[in-house]
C-alpha positions as CSV (number, residue, x, y, z in Angstrom):
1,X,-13.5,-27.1,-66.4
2,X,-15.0,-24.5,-63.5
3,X,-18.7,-25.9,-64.4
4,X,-20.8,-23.6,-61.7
5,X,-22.5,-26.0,-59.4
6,X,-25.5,-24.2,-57.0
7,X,-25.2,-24.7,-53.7
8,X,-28.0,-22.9,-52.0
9,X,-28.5,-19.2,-53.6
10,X,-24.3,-19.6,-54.5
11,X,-22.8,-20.9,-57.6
12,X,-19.6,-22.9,-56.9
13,X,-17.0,-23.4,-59.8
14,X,-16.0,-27.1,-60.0
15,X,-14.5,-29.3,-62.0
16,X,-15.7,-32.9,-64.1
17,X,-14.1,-36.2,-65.7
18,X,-16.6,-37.0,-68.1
19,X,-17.5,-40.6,-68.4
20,X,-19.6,-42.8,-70.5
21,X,-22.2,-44.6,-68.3
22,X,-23.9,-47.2,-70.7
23,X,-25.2,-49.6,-67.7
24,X,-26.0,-46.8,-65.2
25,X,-27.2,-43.5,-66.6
26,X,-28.5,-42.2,-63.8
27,X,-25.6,-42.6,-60.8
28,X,-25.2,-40.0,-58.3
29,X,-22.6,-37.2,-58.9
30,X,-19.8,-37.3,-56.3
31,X,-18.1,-33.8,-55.1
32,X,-14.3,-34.8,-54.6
33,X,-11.8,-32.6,-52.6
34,X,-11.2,-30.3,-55.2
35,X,-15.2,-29.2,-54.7
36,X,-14.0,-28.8,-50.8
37,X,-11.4,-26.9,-51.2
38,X,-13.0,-24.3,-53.7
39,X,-15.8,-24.0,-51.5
40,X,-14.1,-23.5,-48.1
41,X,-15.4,-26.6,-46.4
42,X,-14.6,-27.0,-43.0
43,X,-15.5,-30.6,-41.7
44,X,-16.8,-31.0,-38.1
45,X,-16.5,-34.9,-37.7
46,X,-17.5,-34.9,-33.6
47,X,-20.3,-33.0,-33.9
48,X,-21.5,-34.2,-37.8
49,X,-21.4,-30.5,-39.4
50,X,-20.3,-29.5,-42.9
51,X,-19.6,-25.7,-43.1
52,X,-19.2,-24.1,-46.4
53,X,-17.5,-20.7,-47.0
54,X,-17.7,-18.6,-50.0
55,X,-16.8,-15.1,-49.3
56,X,-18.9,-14.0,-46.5
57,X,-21.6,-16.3,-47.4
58,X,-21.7,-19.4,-44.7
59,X,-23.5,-22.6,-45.3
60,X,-24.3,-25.1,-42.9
61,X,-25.1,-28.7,-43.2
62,X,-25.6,-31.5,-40.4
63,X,-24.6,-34.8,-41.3
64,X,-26.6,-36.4,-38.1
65,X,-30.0,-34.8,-39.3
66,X,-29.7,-37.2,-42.4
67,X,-28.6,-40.4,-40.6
68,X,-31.7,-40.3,-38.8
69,X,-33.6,-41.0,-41.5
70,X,-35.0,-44.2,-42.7
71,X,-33.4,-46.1,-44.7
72,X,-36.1,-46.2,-47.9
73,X,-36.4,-49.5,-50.6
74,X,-35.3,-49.2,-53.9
75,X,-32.8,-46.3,-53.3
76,X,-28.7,-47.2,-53.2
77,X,-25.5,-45.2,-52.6
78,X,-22.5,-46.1,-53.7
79,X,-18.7,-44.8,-54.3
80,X,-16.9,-45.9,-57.4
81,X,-13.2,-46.0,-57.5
82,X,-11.9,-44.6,-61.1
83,X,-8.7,-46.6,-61.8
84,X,-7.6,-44.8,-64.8
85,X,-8.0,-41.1,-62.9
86,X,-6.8,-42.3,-59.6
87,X,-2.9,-42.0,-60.3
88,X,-3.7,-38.4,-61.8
89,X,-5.6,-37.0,-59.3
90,X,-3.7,-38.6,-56.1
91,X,-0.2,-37.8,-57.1
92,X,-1.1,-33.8,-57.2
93,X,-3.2,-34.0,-53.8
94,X,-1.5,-36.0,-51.9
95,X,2.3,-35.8,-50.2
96,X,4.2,-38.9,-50.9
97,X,4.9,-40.9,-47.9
98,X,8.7,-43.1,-47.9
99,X,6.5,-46.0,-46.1
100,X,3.5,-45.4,-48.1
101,X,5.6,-45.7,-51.2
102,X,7.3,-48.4,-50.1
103,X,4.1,-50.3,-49.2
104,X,2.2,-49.5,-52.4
105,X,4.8,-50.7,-54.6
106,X,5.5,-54.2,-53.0
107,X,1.3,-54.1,-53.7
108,X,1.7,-53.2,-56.9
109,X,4.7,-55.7,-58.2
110,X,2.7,-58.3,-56.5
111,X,-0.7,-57.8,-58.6
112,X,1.3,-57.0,-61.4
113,X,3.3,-61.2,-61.0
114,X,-0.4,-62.4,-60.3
115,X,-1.8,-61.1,-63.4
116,X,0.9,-62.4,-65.3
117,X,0.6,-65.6,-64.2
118,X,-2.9,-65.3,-65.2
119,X,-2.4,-64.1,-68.6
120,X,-0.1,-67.5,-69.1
121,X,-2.9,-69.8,-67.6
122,X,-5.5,-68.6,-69.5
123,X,-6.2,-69.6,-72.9
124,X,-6.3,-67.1,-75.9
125,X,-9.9,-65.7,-76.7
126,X,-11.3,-64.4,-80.2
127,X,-12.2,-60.5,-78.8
128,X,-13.5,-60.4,-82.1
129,X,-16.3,-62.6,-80.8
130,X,-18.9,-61.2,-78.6
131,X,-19.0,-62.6,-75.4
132,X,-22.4,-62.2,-73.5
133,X,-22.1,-60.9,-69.8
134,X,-22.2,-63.8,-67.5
135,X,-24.6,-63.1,-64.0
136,X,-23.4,-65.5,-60.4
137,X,-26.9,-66.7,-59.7
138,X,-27.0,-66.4,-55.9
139,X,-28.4,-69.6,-53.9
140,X,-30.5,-68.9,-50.8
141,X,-29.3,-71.8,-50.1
142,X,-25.6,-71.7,-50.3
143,X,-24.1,-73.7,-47.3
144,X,-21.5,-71.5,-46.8
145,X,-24.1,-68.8,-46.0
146,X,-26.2,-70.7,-43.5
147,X,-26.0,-69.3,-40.6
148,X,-25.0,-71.3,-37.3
149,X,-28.0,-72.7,-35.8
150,X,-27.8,-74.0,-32.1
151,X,-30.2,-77.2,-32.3
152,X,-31.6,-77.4,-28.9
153,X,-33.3,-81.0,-27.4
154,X,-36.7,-80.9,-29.2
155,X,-40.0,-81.9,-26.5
156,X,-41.5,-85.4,-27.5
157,X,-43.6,-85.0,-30.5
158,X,-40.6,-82.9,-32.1
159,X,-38.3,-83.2,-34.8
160,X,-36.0,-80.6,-36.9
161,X,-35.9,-80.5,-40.6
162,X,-33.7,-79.0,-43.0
163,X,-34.7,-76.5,-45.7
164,X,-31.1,-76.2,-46.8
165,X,-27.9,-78.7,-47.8
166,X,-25.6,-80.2,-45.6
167,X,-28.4,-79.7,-42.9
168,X,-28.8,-75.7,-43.1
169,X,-31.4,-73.7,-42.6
170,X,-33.1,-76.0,-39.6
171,X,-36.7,-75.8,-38.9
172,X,-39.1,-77.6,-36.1
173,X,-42.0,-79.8,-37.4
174,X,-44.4,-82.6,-36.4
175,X,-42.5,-85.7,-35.9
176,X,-45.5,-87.3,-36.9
177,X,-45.7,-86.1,-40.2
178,X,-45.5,-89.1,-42.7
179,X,-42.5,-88.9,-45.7
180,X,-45.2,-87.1,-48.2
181,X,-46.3,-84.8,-45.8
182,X,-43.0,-83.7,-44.8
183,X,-42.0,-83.2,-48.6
184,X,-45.2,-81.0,-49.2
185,X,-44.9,-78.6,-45.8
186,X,-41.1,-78.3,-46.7
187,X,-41.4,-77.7,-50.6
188,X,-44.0,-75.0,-49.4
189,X,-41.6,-73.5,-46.5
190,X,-38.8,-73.4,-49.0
191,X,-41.2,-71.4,-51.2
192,X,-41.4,-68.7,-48.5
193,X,-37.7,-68.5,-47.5
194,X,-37.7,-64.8,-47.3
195,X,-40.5,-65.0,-44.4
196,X,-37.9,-67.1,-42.2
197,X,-35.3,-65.2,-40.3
198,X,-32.3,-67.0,-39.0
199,X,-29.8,-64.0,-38.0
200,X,-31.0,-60.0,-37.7
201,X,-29.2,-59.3,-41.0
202,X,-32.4,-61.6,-42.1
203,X,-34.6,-58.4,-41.5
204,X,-35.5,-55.8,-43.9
205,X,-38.1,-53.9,-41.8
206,X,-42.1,-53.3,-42.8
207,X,-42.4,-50.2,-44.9
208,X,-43.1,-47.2,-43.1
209,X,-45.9,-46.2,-45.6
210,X,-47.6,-49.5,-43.9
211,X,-46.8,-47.9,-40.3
212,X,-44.3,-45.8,-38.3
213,X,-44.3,-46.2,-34.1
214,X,-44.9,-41.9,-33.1
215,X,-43.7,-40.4,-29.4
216,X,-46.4,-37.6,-28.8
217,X,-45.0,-35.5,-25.8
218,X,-48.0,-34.8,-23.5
219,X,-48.4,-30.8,-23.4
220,X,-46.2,-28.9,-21.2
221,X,-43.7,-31.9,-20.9
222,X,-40.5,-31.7,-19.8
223,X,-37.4,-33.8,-20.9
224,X,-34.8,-35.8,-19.3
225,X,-31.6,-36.9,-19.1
226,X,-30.1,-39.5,-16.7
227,X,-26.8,-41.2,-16.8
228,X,-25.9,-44.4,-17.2
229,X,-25.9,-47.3,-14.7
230,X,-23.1,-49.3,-13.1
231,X,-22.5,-52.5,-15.1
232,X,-20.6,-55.6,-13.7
233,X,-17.8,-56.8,-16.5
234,X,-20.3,-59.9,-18.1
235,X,-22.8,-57.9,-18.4
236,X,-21.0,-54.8,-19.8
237,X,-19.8,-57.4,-22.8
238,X,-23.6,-58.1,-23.7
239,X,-24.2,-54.5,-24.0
240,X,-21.4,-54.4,-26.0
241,X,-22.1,-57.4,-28.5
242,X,-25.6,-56.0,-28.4
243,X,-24.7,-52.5,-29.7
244,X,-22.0,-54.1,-32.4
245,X,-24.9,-56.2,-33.7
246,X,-27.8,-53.3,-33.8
247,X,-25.5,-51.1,-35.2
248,X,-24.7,-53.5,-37.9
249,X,-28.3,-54.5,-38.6
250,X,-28.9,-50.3,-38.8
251,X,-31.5,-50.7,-35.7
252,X,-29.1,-48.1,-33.8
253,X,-27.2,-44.8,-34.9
254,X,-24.5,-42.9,-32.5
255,X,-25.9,-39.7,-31.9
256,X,-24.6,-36.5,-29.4
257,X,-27.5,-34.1,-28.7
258,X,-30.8,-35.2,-27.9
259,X,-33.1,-33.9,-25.2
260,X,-34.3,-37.3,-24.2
261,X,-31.4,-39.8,-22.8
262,X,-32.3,-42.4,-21.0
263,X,-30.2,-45.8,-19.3
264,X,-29.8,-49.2,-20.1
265,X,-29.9,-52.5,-18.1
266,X,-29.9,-56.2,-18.6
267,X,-32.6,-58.7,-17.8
268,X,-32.4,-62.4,-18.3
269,X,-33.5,-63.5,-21.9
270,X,-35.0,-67.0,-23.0
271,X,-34.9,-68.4,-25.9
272,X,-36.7,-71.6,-27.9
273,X,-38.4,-74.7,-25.9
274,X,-36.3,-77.4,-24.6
275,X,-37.3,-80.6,-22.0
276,X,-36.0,-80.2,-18.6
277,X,-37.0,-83.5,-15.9
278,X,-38.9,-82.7,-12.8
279,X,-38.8,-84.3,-9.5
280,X,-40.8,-86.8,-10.5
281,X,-39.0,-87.6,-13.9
282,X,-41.1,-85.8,-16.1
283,X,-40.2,-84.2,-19.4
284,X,-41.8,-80.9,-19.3
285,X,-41.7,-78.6,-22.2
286,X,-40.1,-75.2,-21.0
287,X,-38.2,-72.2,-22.2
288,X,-34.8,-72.0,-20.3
289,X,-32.7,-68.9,-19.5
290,X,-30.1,-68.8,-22.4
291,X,-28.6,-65.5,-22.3
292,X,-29.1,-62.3,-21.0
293,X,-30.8,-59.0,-23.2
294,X,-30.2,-55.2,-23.3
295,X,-33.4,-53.0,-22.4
296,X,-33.8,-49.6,-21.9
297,X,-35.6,-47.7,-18.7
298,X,-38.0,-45.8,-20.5
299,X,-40.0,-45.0,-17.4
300,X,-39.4,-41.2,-17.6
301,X,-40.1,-41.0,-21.3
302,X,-43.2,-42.4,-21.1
303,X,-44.5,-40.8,-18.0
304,X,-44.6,-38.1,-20.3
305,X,-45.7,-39.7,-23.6
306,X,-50.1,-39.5,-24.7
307,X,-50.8,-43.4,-24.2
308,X,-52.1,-45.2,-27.1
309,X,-55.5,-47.3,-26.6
310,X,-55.3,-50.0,-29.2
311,X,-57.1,-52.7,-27.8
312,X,-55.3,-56.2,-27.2
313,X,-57.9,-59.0,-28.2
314,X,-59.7,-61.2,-24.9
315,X,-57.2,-64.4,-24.8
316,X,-59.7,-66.4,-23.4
317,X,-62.2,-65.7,-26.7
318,X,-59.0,-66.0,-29.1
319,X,-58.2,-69.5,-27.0
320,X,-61.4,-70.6,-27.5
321,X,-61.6,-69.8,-31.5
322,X,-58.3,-71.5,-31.4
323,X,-59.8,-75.2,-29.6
324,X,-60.9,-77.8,-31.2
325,X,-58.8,-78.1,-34.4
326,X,-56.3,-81.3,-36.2
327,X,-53.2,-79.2,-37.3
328,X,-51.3,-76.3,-36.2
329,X,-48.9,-73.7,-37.1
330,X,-47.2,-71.6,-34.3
331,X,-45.8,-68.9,-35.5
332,X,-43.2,-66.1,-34.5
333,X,-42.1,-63.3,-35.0
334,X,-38.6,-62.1,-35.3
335,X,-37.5,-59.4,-32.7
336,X,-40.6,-58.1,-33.8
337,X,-40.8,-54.7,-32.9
338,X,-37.6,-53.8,-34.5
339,X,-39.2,-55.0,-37.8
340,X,-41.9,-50.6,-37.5
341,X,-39.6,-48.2,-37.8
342,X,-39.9,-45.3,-36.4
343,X,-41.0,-42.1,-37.3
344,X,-37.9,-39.6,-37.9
345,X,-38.9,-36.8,-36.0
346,X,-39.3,-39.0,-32.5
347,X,-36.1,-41.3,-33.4
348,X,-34.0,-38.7,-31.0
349,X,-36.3,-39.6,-28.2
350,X,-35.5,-43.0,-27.9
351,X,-31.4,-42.1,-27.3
352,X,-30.2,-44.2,-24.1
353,X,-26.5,-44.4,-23.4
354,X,-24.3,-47.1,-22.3
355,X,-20.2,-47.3,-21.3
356,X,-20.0,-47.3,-25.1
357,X,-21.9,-44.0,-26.1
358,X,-25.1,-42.5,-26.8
359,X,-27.1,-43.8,-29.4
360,X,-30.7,-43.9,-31.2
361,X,-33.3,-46.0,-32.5
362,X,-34.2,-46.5,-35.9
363,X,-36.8,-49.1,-35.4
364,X,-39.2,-49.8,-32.2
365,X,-37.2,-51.1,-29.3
366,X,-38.6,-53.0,-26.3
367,X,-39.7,-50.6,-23.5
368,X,-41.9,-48.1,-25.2
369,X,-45.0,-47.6,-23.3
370,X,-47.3,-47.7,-26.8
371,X,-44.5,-50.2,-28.6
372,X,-47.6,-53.3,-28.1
373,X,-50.5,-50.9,-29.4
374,X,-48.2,-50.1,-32.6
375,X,-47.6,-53.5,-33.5
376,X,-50.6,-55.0,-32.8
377,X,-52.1,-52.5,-35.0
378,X,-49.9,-53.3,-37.4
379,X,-50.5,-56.9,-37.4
380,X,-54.2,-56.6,-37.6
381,X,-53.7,-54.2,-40.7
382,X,-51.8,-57.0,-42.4
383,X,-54.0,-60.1,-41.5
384,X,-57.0,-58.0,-41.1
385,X,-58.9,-60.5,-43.7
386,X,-57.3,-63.6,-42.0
387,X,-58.0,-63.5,-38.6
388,X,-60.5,-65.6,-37.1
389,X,-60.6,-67.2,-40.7
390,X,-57.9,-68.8,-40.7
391,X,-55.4,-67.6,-38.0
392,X,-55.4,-65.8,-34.4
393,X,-52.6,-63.0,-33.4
394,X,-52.0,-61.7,-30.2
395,X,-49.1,-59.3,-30.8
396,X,-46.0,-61.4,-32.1
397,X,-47.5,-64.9,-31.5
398,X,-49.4,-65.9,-34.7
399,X,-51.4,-69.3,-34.7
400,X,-52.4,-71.2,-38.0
401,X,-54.8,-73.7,-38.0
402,X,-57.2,-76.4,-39.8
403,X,-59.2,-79.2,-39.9
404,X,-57.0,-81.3,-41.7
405,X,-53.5,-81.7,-43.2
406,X,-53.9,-80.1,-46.4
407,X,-56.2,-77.5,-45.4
408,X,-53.7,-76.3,-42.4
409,X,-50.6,-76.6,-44.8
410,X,-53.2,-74.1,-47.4
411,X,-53.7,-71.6,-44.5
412,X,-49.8,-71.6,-43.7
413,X,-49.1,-70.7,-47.4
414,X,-51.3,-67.9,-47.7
415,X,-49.9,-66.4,-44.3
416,X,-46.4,-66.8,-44.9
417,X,-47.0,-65.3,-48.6
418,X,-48.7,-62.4,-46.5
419,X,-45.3,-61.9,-44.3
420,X,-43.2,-62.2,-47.5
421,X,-45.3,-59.7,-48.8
422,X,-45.3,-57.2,-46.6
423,X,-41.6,-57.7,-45.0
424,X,-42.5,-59.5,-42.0
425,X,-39.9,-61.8,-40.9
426,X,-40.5,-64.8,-38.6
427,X,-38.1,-66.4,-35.7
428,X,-37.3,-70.1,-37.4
429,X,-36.0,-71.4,-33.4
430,X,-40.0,-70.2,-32.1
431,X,-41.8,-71.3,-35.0
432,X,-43.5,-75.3,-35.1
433,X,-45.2,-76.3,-37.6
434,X,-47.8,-78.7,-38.3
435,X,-48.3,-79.9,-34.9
436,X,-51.5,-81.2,-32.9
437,X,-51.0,-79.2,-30.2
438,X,-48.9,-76.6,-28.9
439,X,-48.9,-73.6,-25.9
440,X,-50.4,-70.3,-26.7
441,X,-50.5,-67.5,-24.4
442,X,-49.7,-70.0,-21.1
443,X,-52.2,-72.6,-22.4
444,X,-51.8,-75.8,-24.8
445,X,-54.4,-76.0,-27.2
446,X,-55.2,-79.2,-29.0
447,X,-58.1,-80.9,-30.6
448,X,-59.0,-82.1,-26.9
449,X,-59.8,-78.3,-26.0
450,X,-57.6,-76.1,-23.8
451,X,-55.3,-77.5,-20.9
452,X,-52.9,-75.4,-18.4
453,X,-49.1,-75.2,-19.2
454,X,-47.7,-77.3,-17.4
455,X,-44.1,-75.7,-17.0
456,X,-45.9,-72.4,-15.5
457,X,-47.7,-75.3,-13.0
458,X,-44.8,-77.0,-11.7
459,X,-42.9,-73.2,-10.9
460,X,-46.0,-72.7,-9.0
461,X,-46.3,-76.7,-7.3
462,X,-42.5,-75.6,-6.0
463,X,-43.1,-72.5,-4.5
464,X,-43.0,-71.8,-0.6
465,X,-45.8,-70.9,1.6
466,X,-46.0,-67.4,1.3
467,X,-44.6,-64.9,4.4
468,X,-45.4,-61.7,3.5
469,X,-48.6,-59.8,1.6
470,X,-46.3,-59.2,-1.5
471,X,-45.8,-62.8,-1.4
472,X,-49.5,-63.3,-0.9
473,X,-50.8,-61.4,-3.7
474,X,-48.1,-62.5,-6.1
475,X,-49.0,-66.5,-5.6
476,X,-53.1,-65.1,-6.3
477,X,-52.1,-63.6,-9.3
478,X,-50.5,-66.3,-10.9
479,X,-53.3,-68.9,-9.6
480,X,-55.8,-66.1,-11.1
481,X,-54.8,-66.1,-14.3
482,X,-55.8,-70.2,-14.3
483,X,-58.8,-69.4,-12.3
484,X,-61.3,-71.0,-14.5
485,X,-59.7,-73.9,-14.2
486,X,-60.3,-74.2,-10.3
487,X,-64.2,-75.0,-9.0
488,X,-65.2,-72.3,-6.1
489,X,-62.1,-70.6,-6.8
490,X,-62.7,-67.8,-4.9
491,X,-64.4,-69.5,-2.2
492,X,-60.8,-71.8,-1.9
493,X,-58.6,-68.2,-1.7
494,X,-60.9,-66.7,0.7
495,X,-58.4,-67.0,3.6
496,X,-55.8,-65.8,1.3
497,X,-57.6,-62.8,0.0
498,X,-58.4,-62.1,3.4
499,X,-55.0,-61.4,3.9
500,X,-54.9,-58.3,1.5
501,X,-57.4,-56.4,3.2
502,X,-56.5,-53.0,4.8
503,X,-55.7,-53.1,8.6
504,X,-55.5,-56.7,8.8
505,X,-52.2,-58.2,10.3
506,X,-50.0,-60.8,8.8
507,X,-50.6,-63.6,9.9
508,X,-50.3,-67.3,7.7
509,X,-52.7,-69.4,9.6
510,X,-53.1,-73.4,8.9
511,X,-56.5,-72.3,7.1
512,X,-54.6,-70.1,4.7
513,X,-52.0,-73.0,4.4
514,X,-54.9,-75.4,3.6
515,X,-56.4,-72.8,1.3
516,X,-52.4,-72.5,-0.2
517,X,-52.5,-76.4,-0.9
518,X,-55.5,-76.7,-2.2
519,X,-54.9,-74.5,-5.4
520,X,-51.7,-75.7,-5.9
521,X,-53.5,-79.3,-6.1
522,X,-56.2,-78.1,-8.1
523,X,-53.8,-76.7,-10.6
524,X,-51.9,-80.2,-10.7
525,X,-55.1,-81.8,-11.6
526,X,-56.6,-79.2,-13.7
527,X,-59.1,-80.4,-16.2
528,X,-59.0,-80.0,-20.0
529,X,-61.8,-76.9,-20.8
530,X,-63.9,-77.4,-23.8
531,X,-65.0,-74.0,-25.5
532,X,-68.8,-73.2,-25.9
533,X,-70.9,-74.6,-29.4
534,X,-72.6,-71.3,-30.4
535,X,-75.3,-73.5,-32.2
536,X,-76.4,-75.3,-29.0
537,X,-78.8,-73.6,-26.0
538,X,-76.9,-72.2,-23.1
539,X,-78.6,-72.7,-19.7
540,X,-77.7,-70.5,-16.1
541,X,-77.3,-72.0,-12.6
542,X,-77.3,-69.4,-9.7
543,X,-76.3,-70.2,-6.0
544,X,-76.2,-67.7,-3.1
545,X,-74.3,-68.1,0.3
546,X,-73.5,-65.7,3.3
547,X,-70.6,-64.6,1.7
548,X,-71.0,-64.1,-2.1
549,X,-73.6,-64.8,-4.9
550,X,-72.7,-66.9,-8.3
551,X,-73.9,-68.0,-11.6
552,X,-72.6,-70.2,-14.4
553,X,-73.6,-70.0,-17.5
554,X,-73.3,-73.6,-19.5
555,X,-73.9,-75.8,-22.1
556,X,-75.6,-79.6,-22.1
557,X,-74.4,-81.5,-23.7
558,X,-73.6,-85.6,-24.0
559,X,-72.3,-86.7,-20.8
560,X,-71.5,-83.4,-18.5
561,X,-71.8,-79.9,-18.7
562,X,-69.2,-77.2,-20.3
């Protein structure tokens, strides 16, 4: 009884059931209403504050401050309901209500005919005899907690198997792979099970000690707040089904006063590959439009945010590496930036608000001006000692590969124990394994070498002759990113480049269509690019004309040069 307690500098009176704890010594001590009440709480619920008033002393506590916080491994709170102290306590605190009373008691004769029935069904047991506490094993593989996979129509060369009964727990392999090679890559995928996510409640976030995504304001900064956007009613239920999921997974947290608010909208989302025909009756491998995701406009924040330099790596060196190999793993990663949290002090920053509220972020969110230099630095501080070993990364895409069956399936082990070991969870629906070939960053890569994608192609072979300089330099961009692909590319786009000069007027002439034509055709017919052997001689060709000067720097070998 009236056992001080020290709030502060203050020394409340309070008082204790004393219990014996044999299993857990060490649980958290829980102030019930009788603390409250001594101590003159006053509960702001709107605005999360906890004000405590002892005489003219006033305490004050914000809830908010703590939910911002990261959640940290290894540390649980709980509530434990006392059944032997609950009628004691209740009856003195609380009024009795007719309905309540009448409710409760119905509940009560009910238990009370349940447990009897029990009681009679049961056989009699020696209490004499010491009965050893039984533990419900759990089964990562339980069918009734599978989640629902949508199984999509696999490209040729595709096939799903199952890690789970009953056909749970789908994943996309080689359809090649022969009955012993399908037992070994799925014993050792079931052996990494943590390292597959299937739903968002699969992720447990990379440790902040590992690495935390920082905001730093550039000096003299000023904040903003804008309001939210105008939302037609389909896309005003995808916010909403996004914000009940994220604030179910703990990515999000309502919050009410933050200098930095900024709006949401909603952008068409893909999801895994499927086959769609062409014209010409082609299967082409292609990721379709399957829903629609919630981003934020972080424009203003990061106008005003230091930019981070982390370098990206050169795709066409990481493409190269990546040629020229029997077996590959493609790998993905799950929502990946919500897997860094972020730092606690800059979690305010990231509010946006919706019809549904204001809220925060408690892990990285798409938008984020230095959200790709954070988690490719991350990445590279986790495979630091695998890359261009055994493995290439360019941010969430992560590429496995060998020379041979068993060496590919080696590599994939030692990855996927890397991700299990450092919480990094992968997308099952993006991730093929043990393939021959497979697209990476808008190329296919195969033991041939590297080959143009050819769903990115036939958007382009379908596209109409371009009528205005927007138009112009969007159709160059695209072609430039396939450029080495194209002989005398910039001699073709001449006419079309010409176009983009300053003081020039519009005007589409039958050159520029031939030029137009001509890269679309080249594209169609694009050849398959070998990567150089650094242990043969490289030779230089040079050639001048009246309008630019060129060299290409080469290797001999067999039959042609590279």
């Amino acid at each position: 009884m009236d056992v001080p307690i020290m709030v502060g500098d203050c020394y409340i009176p309070a008082d204790f059931v004393v219990l014996e704890l044999e299993h857990q010594p060490k649980d958290p001590l829980i102030l019930g209403r009788p603390f409250l009440a001594t101590a003159g709480a006053i509960i702001d619920v709107k605005n999360g504050k906890i004000d405590l008033h002892l005489g003219d002393i006033v305490m004050n506590f914000e809830v908010n401050k703590s939910m911002e916080k990261p959640t940290v491994d290894g540390q649980a709170f709980w509530i434990g309901e006392l059944a032997e102290t609950r009628e004691e306590v209740l009856d003195e605190l609380l009024l009795i209500d007719p309905l309540e009373l009448a409710l409760t008691k119905a509940e009560n004769e009910a238990i009370a005919y349940m447990d009897l029935e029990r009681e009679e069904e049961e056989p009699d047991i020696d209490k004499s005899q010491e009965i050893s506490q039984t533990k419900v094993k759990f089964d990562p593989w339980c069918p009734l907690r599978a989640p629902k996979a949508e199984l999509k129509q696999l490209p040729v060369g595709l096939r799903y198997e199952y890690l789970g009964p009953n056909e749970t727990y789908p994943v996309i392999v080689n359809a090649a792979l022969t009955k012993e090679e399908t037992a070994l890559l799925v014993r050792e995928l079931r052996k990494h099970r943590k390292a597959l996510g299937y739903s968002l409640d699969d992720l447990t976030g990379i440790s902040p000690e590992l690495c935390t995504h920082r905001i730093i304001l550039e000096d003299e900064s000023s904040s903003s707040i804008e309001h939210q956007r105008r939302l037609n009613p389909n896309l005003k239920e995808v916010v909403k089904k996004e914000i009940m999921k994220l604030l179910k997974a703990g990515v999000i947290y309502p919050i009410s006063d933050s200098a930095w608010v900024s709006p949401v909208h909603v952008v068409p989302k893909k999801g895994g590959i499927t086959v769609i025909k062409n014209e010409h009756d082609e299967l082409i491998p292609t990721r379709t439009i399957t829903g629609h995701r919630m981003c934020v406009d972080y424009r203003k924040l990061n106008s005003s945010t230091r930019k981070d330099h982390y370098p990206l790596p050169f795709i066409d060196q990481m493409l190269e590496r990546l040629a020229n190999h029997q077996y590959y793993c493609f790998l993905d990663g799950y929502s990946g930036f919500f897997q860094i949290p972020i730092h606690p002090d800059d979690q305010e920053k990231t509010t946006f608000t919706c019809p549904y509220g204001t809220y925060a972020y408690r892990r990285m969110p798409f938008g984020l001006c230095n959200a790709p230099a954070t988690f490719q630095r991350c990445m590279m501080s986790i495979f630091t000692d695998l890359i261009e070993e055994i493995m290439e990364v360019f941010m969430d895409d992560f590429s496995v590969y060998g020379s041979s069956f068993e060496s590919c399936l080696g590599n994939l082990g030692r990855v996927l124990q890397r991700c299990e070991d450092k919480h990094l969870v992968l997308n099952w629906e993006k991730c093929h394994f043990m393939v021959r070939d497979g697209i990476v960053l808008g190329h296919r890569i195969s033991e041939r070498g590297i080959e143009v994608d050819k769903a990115k192609i036939e958007v382009m072979t379908n596209l109409q002759p371009p009528k205005t300089v927007k138009d112009i330099r969007s159709f160059l961009g695209h072609a430039g990113f396939y450029r080495r692909f194209i002989k005398d590319f910039s001699q073709i786009a001449r006419p079309l480049t010409r176009l983009l000069c300053k003081d020039i007027n519009f005007e589409f002439t039958e050159e520029c269509h031939k030029a137009f034509t001509k890269i679309k055709d080249a594209l169609v017919s694009a050849p398959v690019v070998q990567p150089p052997n650094w242990e043969l001689p490289f030779e230089i060709m040079c050639d001048a004309s009246d309008y630019a000067v060129g060299a290409v720097l080469g290797q001999r070998k067999t039959r042609s040069y590279m």
